[in-house]
N, C-alpha and C positions, 0 to 999 in steps of 0.2 A: 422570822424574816422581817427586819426594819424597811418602813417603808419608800427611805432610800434604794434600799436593796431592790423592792420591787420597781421602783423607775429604771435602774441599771437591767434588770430582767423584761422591762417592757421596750426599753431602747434596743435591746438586741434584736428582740422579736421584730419590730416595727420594721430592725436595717432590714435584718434576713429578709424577708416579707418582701421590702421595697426591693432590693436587689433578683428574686425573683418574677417580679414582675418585670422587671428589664429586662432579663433575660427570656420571658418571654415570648415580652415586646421584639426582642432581638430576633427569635426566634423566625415571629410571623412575619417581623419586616424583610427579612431574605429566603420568602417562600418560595420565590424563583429567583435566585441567587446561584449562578453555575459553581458547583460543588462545595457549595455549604452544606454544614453538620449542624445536626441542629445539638444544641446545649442545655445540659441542664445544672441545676443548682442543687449540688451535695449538702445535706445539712445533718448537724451532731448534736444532742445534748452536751452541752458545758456541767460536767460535776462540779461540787465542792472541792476546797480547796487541797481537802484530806483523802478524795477517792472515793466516797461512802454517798450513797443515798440516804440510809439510815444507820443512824448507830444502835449501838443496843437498849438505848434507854426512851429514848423518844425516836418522834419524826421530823425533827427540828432543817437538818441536813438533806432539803429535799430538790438540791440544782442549783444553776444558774442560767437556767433558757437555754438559748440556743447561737448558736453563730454555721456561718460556710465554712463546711472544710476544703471543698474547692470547686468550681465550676467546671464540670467537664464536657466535651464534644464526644456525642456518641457516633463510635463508628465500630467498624468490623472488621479487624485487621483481616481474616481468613477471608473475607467478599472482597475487599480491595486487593489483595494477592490474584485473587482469584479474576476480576473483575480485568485486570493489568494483562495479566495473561492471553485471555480473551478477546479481547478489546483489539491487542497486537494483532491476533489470529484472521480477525476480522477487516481491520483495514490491509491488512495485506490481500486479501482474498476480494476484499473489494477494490484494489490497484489491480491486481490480475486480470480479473474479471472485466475492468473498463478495459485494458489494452490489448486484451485477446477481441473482445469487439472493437477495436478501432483495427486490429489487425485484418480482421475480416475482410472489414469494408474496403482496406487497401488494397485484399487480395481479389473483391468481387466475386468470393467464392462463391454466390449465389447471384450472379449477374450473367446474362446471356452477352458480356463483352470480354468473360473473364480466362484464363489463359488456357484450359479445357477445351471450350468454343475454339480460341483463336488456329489453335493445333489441329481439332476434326476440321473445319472450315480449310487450311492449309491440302489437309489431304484432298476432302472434297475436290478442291480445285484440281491437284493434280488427277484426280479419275478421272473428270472432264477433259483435260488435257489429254488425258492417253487415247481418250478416242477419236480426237482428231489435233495431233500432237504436232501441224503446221500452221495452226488455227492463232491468230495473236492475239487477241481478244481475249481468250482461254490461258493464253500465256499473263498475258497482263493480269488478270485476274490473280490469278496465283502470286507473282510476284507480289500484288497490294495486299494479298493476305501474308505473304511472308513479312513486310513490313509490319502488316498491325499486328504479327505475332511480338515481334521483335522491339517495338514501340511498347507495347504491354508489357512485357516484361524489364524496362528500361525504368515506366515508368511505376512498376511496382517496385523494384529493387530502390530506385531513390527516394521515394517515400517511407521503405522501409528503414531505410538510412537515417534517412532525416527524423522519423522516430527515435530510433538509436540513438540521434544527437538530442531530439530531448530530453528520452529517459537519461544520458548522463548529466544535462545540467538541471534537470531534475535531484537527482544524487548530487551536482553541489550543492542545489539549493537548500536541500532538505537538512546537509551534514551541517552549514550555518546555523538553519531555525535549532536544532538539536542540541549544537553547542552553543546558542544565546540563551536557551531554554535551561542547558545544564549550572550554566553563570546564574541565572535567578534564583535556579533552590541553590547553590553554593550561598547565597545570599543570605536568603531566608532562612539558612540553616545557620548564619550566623547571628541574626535577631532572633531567632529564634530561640539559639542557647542562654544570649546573654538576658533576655528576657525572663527566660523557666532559671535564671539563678537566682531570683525573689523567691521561690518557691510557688509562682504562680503560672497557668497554662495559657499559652501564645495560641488560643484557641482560633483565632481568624485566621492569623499568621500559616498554623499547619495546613488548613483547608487551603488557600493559597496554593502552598506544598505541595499536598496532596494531588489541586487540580492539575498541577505544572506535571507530576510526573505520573498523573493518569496521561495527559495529552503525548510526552514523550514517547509512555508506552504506546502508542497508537502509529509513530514513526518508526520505531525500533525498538523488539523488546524487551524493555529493564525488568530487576527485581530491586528490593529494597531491604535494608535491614536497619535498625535503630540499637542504637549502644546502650547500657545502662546509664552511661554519663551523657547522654541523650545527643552526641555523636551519629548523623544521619548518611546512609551512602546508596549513589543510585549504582545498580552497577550491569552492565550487558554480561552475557554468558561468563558472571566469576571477573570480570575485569570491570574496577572504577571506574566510572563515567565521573561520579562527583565522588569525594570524600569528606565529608564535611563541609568544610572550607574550602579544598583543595577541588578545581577540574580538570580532570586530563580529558584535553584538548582533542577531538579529533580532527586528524588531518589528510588531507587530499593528494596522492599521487597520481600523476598519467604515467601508469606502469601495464596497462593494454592498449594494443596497436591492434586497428582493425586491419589482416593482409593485404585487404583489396585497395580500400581508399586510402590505407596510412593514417585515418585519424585516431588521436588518442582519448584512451577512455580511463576515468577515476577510479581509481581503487581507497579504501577507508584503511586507515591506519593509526595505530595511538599515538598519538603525541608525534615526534621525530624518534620513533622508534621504526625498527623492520617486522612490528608485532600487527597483520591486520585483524582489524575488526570483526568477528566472529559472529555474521547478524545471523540471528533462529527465526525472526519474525516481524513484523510492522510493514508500514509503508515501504520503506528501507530494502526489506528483504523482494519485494513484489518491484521494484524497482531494477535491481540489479540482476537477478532473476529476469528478469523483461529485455533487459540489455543483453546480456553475457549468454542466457543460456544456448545449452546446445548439444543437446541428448533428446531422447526419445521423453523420458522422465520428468527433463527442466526445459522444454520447449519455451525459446526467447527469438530476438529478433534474429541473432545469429544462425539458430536453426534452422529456419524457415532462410536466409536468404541461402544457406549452403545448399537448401534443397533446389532452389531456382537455379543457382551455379551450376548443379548437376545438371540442367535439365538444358540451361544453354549449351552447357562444354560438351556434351552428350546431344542435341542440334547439331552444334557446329561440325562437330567430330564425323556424324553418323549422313548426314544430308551432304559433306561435301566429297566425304569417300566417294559417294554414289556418282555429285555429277560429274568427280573429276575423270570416273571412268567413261563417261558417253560423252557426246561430241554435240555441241552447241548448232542453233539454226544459223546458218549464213542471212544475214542483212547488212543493207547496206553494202557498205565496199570491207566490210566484214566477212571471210570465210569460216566455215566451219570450223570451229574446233575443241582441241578435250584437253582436259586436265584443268577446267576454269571451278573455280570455289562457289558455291551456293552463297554461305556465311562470310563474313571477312573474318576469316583464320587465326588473326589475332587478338581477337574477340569474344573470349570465351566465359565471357562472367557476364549475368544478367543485367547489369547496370551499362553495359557497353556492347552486347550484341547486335548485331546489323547482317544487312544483308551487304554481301560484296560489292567492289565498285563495278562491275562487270555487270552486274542483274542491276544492279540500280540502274545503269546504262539501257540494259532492254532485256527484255523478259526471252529474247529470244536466245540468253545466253543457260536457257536449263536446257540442259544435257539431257531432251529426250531419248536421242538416239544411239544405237548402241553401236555403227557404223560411221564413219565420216560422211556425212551429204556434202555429196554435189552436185553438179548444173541436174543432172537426169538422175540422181539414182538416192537412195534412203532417205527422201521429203517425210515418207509415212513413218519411217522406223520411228516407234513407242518401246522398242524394249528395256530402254534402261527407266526410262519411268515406271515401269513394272518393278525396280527394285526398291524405287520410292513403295510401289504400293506392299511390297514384300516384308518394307522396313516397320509401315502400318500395325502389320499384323502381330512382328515380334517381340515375344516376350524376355528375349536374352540379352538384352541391349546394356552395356554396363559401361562405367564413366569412371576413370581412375578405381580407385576401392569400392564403390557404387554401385548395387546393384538397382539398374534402371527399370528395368522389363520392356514398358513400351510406356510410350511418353505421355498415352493421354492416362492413363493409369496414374501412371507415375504421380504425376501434380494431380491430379484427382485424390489419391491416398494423402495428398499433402494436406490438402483440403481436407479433408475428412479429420486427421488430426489433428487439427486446426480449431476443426468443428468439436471436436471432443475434450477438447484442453476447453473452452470457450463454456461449453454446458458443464461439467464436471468444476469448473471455476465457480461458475453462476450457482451450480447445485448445492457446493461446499458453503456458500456464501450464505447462501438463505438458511442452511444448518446454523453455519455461525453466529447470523445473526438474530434466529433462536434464541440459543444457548447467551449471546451476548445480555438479548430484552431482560432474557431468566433472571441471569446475576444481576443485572441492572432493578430491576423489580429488588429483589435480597436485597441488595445494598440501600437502596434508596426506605425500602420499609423500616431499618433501621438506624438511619443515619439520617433520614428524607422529613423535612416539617411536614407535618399533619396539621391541617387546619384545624378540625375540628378538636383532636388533642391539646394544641394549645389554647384554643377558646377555654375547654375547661379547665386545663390551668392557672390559665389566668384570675377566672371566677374563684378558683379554691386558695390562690395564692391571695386575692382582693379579700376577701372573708377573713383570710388570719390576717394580713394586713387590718382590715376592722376591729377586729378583735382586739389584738395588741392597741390598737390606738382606744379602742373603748378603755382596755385597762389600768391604760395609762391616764386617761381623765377621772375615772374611778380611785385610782392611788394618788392622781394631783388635787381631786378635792379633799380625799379623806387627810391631808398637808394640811389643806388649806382649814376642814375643821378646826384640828391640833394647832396649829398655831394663832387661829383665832379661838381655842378656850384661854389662851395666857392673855 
């Protein structure tokens, strides 16, 4: 080996060397850097120029040091699959989970003002009533508690609603971040290509990437697949979100109409196609699910308000049969009379039930009695508020397809359901995000800077860096002999 030769074998060493120290430097400089990988520096013995260590005759042909074959970012493709997946599982469950308790609180289901109370209190009133049913005081009563049933359920339905209007500009707002989100890796997957065509890795560039369509997954759940020709596509249940270069766009129709109020609600769609968005999971899914649902299974805001519809049109329905058959007190230059509405009739949805204009007027228009009063005769009659207390009792009570039973039941079961979507959310959630920390640890142990590991890197890469640089002043002097013996 001329001692040229070993300068060109101590330059190499020296690069390699210096180049891993930067990269290690790189390393510990983004030790909290959100989804950085950390990197390391691949390195190869350089052969001769004929492939041989040694030939057969001597040891003459023994290298040419070393060079990078390439820097790479360590990650874990099976943790980030995995990690995506999960991740989705989790914010959805953590969406649920908040607006099952914000449903709660709307419902009061554990408040002593909440629709339960309002109903026993109703009846209360009428048993007082019945035992002295010319009593107005006792009349009055009643009627203030028909109101604040009525009131309460007015102002639960339009808070429900107005949820409802959040969660859909919620889902527009989300479907934008999503599709600004799917433009940036379309991006990055274009630097990205033109970059790895040197034949070197866009190692910062994919972390980037990476973090973009970790956070996606957290909105709506994608998978991911990478080409041989390094062609990158995000995509929801088998349909491109990105394709490389290319985003199909998603888009926003009001193609649900709420029956009651007429307002309209977003559905997801690809592109200007009739193809919707098939969401399994994320934000996304815990959102529209929140909106829409309306089963036993997918409890959303729609189910719970059908359930309170049931409960006023089933009110309405059931309390005005009653007083239209008995016969009102005579007041004022008012005589007695029957066939008058408890509810106002056309009323029958939670958000608009009321008491009739008749009871608004005086209380003395509930149809205690089961005879017509006059001057001298049925002041005392209470038999028809007997069927008020009859109606108490029953469990047969049904509302269109509905079976009701009895009303405080009824919304009490609702509550309960309510209560059970709420803890069984919460329950799921704290699993998930278990299982989320788990992968999160896995991924990060493998992909995650370690301080301490790079400290002693650094030390071992600094030493061969010394090294090479010692051997290089050891073959610059043994120069400097040789040309000062001439």
């Amino acid at each position: 080996m001329s001692n040229f030769y070993g300068l060109e074998l101590a330059s190499k060493s020296l690069y390699a060397s210096q180049k891993a120290i930067e990269t290690t430097a790189h390393n510990i400089a983004n030790v909290n850097t959100e989804g950085y990988s950390r990197q390391v520096v691949e390195l190869e013995a350089v052969v001769n120029y004929n492939g041989l260590i040694y030939d057969s005759k001597n040891a003459r042909n023994v290298g040419s040091g070393v060079v990078i074959s390439n820097i790479e970012q360590v990650r874990n493709e099976f943790y980030d699959k995995l990690y995506r997946k999960e991740i989705s599982i989790s914010s959805e469950l953590t969406s649920k989970n908040q607006a099952y308790s914000y449903i709660e609180e709307i419902m009061k289901s554990s408040s002593d003002s909440n629709i339960t109370n309002d109903i026993t209190s109703l009846f209360n009133s009428m048993e007082k009533l019945s035992l002295d049913s010319e009593n107005m005081i006792l009349r009055e009563q009643v009627r203030q508690d028909a109101i604040l049933l009525t009131d309460n359920l007015n102002t639960t339905a339009e808070n429900l609603y107005q949820f409802q209007s959040q969660l859909n500009n919620n889902v527009i707002a989300l479907t934008g971040q999503i599709n600004d989100m799917a433009n940036e890796v379309a991006s990055l997957n274009d630097m990205i290509y033109k970059y790895e065509l040197s034949g070197n890795k866009a190692n910062d560039l994919r972390d980037q990437r990476n973090l973009l369509v970790d956070q996606i997954s957290e909105k709506i759940g994608v998978t991911t697949s990478e080409g041989a020709d390094g062609t990158f596509k995000v995509l929801i249940n088998g349909f491109s979100l990105v394709d490389h270069k290319t985003v199909n766009q998603i888009t926003l129709k009001q193609d649900i109409t709420n029956p009651v109020t007429n307002e309209k609600y977003s559905s997801l769609y690809w592109g200007s196609t009739n193809t919707k968005v098939n969401i399994q999971s994320g934000e996304m899914k815990a959102l529209t699910d929140m909106r829409d649902g309306n089963s036993v299974d997918r409890i959303g805001v729609n189910y719970i308000i059908g359930k309170l519809d049931n409960l006023a049109g089933s009110l309405v329905t059931e309390f005005n049969a009653i007083n239209r058959a008995g016969y009102t007190l005579p007041y004022g230059s008012s005589s007695s009379e029957t066939g008058i509405d408890f509810f106002n009739a056309a009323n029958t949805h939670a958000f608009n039930i009321s008491i009739s204009s008749e009871l608004e007027e005086s209380g003395a228009n509930i149809a205690a009695s089961s005879q017509l009063i006059s001057d001298f005769s049925n002041w005392g009659n209470n038999e028809n508020l007997q069927s008020f207390m009859n109606l108490r009792e029953s469990d047969s009570i049904t509302f269109g397809s509905e079976s009701i039973g009895d009303f405080e039941s009824y919304i009490e079961n609702t509550y309960t359901q309510i209560s059970f979507a709420t803890g069984f959310a919460a329950s799921r959630k704290a699993s998930q995000d278990s299982i989320v920390s788990y992968v999160t640890n896995q991924k990060d142990s493998v992909s995650g800077v370690n301080l301490d590991e790079e400290m002693l890197n650094l030390s071992r890469y600094q030493k061969s860096y010394q090294a090479a640089a010692k051997l290089m002043a050891v073959i610059d002097e043994m120069l400097q002999t040789l040309l000062n013996s001439f």
